[in-house]
C-alpha positions in Angstrom: 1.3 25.7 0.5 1.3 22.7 3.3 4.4 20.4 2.8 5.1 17.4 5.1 8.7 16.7 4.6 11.0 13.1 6.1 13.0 14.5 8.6 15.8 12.3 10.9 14.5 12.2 14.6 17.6 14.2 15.8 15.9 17.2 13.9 13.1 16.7 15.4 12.0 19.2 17.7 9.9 16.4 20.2 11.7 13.2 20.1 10.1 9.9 20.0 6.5 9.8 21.8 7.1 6.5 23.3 10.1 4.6 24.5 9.3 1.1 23.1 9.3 2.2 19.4 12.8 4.1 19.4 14.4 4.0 16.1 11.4 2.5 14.7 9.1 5.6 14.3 9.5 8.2 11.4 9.2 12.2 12.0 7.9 14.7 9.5 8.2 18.3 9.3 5.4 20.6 8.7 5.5 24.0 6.9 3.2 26.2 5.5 4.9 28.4 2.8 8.4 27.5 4.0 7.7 28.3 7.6 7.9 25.6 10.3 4.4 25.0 11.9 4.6 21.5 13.6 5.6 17.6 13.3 4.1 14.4 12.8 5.4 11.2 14.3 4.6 8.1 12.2 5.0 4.6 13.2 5.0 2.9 9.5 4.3 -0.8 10.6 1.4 -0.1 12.3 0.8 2.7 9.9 -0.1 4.8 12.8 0.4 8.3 13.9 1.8 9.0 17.8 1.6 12.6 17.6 0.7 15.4 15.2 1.9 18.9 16.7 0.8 21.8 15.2 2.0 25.2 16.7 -1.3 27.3 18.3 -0.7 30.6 16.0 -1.4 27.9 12.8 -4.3 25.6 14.9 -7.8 26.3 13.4 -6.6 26.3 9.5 -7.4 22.8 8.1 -3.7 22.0 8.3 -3.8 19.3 10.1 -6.0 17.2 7.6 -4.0 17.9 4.7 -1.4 16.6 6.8 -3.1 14.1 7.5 -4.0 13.5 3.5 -0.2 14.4 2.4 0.3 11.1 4.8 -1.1 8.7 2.9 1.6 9.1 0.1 4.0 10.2 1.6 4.1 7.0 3.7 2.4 4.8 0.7 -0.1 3.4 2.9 -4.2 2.9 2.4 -5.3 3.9 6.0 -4.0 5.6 9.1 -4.3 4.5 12.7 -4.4 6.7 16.0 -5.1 6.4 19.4 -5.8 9.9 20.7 -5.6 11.7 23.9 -9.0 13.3 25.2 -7.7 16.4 24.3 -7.4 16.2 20.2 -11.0 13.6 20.8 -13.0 16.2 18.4 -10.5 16.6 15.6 -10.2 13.0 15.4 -13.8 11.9 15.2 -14.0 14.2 12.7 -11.8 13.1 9.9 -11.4 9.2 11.2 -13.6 6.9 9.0 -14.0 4.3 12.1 -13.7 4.8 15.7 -13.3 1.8 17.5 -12.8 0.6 21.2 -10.6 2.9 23.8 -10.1 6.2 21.4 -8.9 4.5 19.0 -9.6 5.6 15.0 -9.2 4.5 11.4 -8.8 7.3 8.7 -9.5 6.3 5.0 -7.7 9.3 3.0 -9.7 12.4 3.3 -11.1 14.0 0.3 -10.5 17.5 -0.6 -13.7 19.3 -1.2 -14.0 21.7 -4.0 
């Protein structure tokens, strides 16, 4: 089972993404039956992610959507905002619901097919 849990940033194994928003962002731990498998960073205002880390040796297992899905209550919001690297560019135009200008997506919360 995927849990996204609050946790302070000084547990955090990353730190805050970007200088400007110190103190302001939030950081999440993910497991996956107990055992640690990566982070989210979560600016609420903007209700935007700044990085969602997920260790290699769990990559590939749909964890990072139900992250990503776990978010939206977790954080009570209705959508989620992310401006990604080139890198994590195929993930992300996958699941957003809107891709605007310069990377940047909207994500509606993603529906778990059955």
């Amino acid at each position: 089972m995927i849990k996204v849990k609050k946790i302070k940033s000084k547990k955090s194994k990353f730190g805050p993404s970007f200088g400007g928003n110190m103190g302001k962002t939030k950081f999440y731990r993910i497991t996956l039956n107990k055992e640690y498998v990566g982070e989210v960073e979560f600016l609420p205002k903007q209700s935007e992610i700044l990085s969602l880390y997920i260790d290699k040796c769990f990559r590939g297992k749909g964890i990072r959507k139900e992250v990503i899905n776990q978010l939206f209550d977790v954080c009570d919001v209705k959508t989620i905002n992310v401006l990604s690297a080139k890198s994590s560019l195929p993930f992300w135009k996958k699941v957003a619901t809107q891709k605007l200008k310069n990377n940047y997506f909207i994500i509606e919360k993603i529906k778990n097919k059955k």
